[in-house]
C-alpha positions in Angstrom: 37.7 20.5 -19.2 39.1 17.6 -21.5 34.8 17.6 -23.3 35.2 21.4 -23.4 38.3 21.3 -25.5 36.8 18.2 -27.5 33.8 20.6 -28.4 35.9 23.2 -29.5 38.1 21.1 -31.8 34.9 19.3 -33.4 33.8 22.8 -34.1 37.2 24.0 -35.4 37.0 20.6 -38.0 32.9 21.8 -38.8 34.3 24.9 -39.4 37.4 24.0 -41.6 35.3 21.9 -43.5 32.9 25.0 -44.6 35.6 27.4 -45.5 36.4 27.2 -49.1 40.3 26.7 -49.6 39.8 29.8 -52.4 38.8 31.8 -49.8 41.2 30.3 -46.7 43.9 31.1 -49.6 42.6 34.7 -50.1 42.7 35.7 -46.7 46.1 34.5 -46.1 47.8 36.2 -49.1 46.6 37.9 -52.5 49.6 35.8 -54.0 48.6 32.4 -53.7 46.0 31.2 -56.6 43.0 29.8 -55.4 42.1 26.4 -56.8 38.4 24.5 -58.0 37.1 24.3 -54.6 35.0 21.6 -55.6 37.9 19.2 -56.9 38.5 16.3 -55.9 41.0 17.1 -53.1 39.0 19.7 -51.6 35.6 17.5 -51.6 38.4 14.5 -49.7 39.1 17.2 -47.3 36.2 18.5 -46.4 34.6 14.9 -45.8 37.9 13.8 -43.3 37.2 16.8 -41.2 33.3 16.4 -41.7 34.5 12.6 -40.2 36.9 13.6 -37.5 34.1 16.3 -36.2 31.7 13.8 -35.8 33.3 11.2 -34.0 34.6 14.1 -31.9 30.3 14.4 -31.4 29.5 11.3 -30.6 32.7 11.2 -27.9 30.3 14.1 -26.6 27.1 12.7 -27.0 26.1 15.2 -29.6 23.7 12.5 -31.2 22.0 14.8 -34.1 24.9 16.9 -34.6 27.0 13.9 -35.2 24.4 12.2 -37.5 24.5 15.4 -40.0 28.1 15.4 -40.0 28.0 11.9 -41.6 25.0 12.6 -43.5 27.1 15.6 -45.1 30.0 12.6 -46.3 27.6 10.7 -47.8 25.8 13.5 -50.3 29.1 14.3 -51.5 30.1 13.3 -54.7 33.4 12.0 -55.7 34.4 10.5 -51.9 33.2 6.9 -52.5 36.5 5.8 -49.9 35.5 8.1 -46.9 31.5 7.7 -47.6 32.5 3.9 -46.9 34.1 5.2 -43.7 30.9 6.7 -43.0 28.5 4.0 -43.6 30.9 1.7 -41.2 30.6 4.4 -39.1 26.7 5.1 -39.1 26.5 1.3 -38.7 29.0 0.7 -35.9 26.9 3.8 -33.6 23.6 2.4 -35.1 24.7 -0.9 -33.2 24.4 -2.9 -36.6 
């Protein structure tokens, strides 16, 4: 049970990470202004959940999913902290 609900919250972090805050914004209320999706904040955000998911992967095994996860941080641009985290990551599962 504990993997199952593991598996769902990596997914609920993938799929965070793919829904544009414009669009999470629109759907919540027509009053709220959306902002650059691609700004700075927004590219940090999306590469922490992109980073929580796949560490919730490789707690599951999930070998390739977790790779693209962390391949996904690192072809961001503008997250030179968190593609750090990644590398150390990639390194540290790698066994280097």
């Amino acid at each position: 049970e504990a993997l199952g609900r593991r598996a769902q919250a990596a997914l609920e972090f993938e799929v965070a990470a793919a829904v544009s805050p414009a669009v999470d914004r629109a759907f919540l209320t027509s009053q709220v202004p959306a902002s650059d999706s691609d700004g700075p904040e927004e590219v940090a955000t999306r590469c922490r959940l992109w980073l929580r998911a796949a560490k919730l992967r490789h707690d599951l095994k999930d070998l390739e999913r977790r790779d693209s996860l962390v391949q996904r941080v690192l072809d961001e641009d503008g997250a030179a902290d968190l593609q750090d985290e990644a590398r150390d990551l990639q390194q540290k599962w790698r066994g280097k």
